[in-house]
C-alpha positions in Angstrom: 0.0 0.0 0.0 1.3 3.4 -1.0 -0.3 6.6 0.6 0.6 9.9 -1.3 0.3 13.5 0.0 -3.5 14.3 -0.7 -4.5 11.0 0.3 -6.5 9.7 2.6 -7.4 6.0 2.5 -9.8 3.9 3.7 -9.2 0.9 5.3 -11.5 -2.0 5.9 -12.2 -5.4 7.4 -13.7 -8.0 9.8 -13.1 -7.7 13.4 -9.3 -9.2 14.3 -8.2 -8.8 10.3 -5.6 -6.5 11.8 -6.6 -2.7 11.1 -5.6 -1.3 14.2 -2.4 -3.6 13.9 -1.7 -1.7 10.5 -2.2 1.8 12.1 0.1 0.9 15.7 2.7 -0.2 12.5 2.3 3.0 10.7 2.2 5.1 13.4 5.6 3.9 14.5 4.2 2.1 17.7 5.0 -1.5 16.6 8.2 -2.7 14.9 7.4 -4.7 11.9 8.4 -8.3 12.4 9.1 -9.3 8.5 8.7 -7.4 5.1 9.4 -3.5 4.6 7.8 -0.4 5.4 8.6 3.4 5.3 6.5 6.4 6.2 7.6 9.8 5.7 11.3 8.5 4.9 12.0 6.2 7.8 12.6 2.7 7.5 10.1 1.7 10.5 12.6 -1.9 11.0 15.2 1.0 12.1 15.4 3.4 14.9 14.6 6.2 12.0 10.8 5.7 12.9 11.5 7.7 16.0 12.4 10.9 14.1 9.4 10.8 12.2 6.9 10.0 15.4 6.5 13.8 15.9 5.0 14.5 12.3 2.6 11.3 12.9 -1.2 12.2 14.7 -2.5 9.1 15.6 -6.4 8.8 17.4 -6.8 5.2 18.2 -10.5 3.6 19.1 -9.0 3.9 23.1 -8.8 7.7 24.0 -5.3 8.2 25.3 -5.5 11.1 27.6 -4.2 10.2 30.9 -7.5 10.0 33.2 -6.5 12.1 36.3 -5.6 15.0 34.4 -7.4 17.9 33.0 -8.1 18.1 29.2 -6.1 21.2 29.4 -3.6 19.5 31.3 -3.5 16.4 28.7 -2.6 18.4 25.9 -0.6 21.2 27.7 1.9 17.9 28.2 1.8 17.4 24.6 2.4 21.0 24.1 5.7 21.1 26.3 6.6 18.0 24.7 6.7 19.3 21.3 8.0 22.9 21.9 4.0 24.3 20.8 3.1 27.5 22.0 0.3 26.7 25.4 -2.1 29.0 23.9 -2.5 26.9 20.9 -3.8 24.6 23.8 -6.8 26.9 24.4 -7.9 27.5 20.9 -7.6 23.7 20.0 -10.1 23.2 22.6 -12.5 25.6 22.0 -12.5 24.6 17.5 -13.8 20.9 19.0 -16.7 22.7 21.6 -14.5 21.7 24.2 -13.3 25.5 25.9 -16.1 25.0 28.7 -14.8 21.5 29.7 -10.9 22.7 30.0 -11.1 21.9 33.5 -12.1 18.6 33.3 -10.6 15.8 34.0 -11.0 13.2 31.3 -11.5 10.5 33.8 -15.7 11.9 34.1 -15.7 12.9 30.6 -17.6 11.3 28.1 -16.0 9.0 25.6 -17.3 11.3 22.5 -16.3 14.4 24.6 -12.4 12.7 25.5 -12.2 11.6 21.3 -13.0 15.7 20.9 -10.1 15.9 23.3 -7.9 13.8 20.5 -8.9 15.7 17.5 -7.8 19.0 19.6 -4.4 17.5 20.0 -4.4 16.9 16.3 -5.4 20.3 15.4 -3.0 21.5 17.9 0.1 19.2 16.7 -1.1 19.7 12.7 0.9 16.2 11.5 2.1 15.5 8.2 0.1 11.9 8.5 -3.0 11.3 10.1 -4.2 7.9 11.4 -7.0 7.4 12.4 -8.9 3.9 14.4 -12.6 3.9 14.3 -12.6 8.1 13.7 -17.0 8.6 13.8 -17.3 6.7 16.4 -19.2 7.8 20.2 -19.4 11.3 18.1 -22.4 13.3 17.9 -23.5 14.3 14.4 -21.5 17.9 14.9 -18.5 16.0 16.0 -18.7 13.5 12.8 -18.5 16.7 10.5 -15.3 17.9 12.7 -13.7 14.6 12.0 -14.5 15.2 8.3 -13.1 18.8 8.1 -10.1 17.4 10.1 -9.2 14.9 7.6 -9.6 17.5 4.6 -7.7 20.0 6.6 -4.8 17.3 6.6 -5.1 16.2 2.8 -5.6 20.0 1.7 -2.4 21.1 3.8 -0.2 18.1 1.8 -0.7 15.4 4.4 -2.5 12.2 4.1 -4.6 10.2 6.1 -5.6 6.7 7.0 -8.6 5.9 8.0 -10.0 2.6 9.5 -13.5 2.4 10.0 -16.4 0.1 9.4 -18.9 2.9 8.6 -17.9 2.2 4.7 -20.3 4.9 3.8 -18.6 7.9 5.8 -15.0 6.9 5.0 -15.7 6.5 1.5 -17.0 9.9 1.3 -14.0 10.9 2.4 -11.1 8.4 0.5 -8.9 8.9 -2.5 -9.4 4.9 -2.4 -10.3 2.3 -0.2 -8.2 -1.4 0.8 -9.7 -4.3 2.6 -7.5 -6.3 4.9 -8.4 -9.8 5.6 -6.2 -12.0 7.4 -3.9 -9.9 7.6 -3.4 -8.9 4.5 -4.2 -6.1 2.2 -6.1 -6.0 -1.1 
């Protein structure tokens, strides 16, 4: 499978096929066992994946915020982490409906309002590749057409995206092309 800049591709399959396993792959989180693969220049066999994990934005079907902090706190980390401004922070927030629920910590937010919490990190991080597990899922309809301008966002600006998804109809909308996995494998 090749992605391009101004792609975003759709990926689909049966339950244990191994979607996520291709996105924890291409977002650098798994080391291939056999075979060959390369995203944005880095052989992902080598330690060379780990210079390119910064330009990656990866939402998984699992929110990863850490629970006992505060949205704002979750991606303030993020924001020391990768030398971003902290007021970039506060805006991300408030383009996903979030600014009232700063405070919060993502532990007794919902699971549609701690995904919002993801797409705010990538708005915030703006990644070259975007990688996305399950994206319209727990989303109300106004957080379904977020995840839609965030993809186009991505592919207009020269990235690309991934998407895995079972709603063919949604991703489809939104794919340069589509790939089915079964047993592993792509077609």
């Amino acid at each position: 499978m090749t992605v391009h800049p101004g792609d975003a591709i759709g990926v689909f399959g049966t339950n244990g096929a191994g979607k996520t396993t291709l996105l924890r792959l291409l977002a650098t989180l798994l080391k291939p066992a056999t075979g060959k693969a390369t995203i944005l220049g880095a052989d992902l066999a080598t330690d060379a994946r780990y210079d390119v994990r910064p330009r990656i934005g990866y939402v998984g079907h699992v929110p990863g915020l850490y629970p006992e902090m505060t949205l704002n706190e979750n991606l303030s980390f993020i924001a020391t982490a990768m030398g971003i401004d902290h007021e970039v922070v506060e805006s991300s927030l408030a383009a996903v409906g979030l600014a009232g629920a700063a405070d919060r910590r993502a532990e007794v937010c919902s699971h549609g309002m701690q995904r919002r919490a993801e797409f705010a990190r990538v708005l915030m991080t703006k990644p070259d590749f975007l990688l996305l597990d399950e994206p319209h899922s727990a989303l109300d309809g106004n957080a379904v057409d977020l995840v839609d301008d965030l993809v186009r966002q991505i592919i207009d600006s020269g990235g690309a995206a991934v998407l895995v998804s079972h709603d063919r109809s949604r991703v489809e909308n939104l794919a340069t092309y589509s790939v089915e996995i079964t047993g592993g494998t792509i077609a």
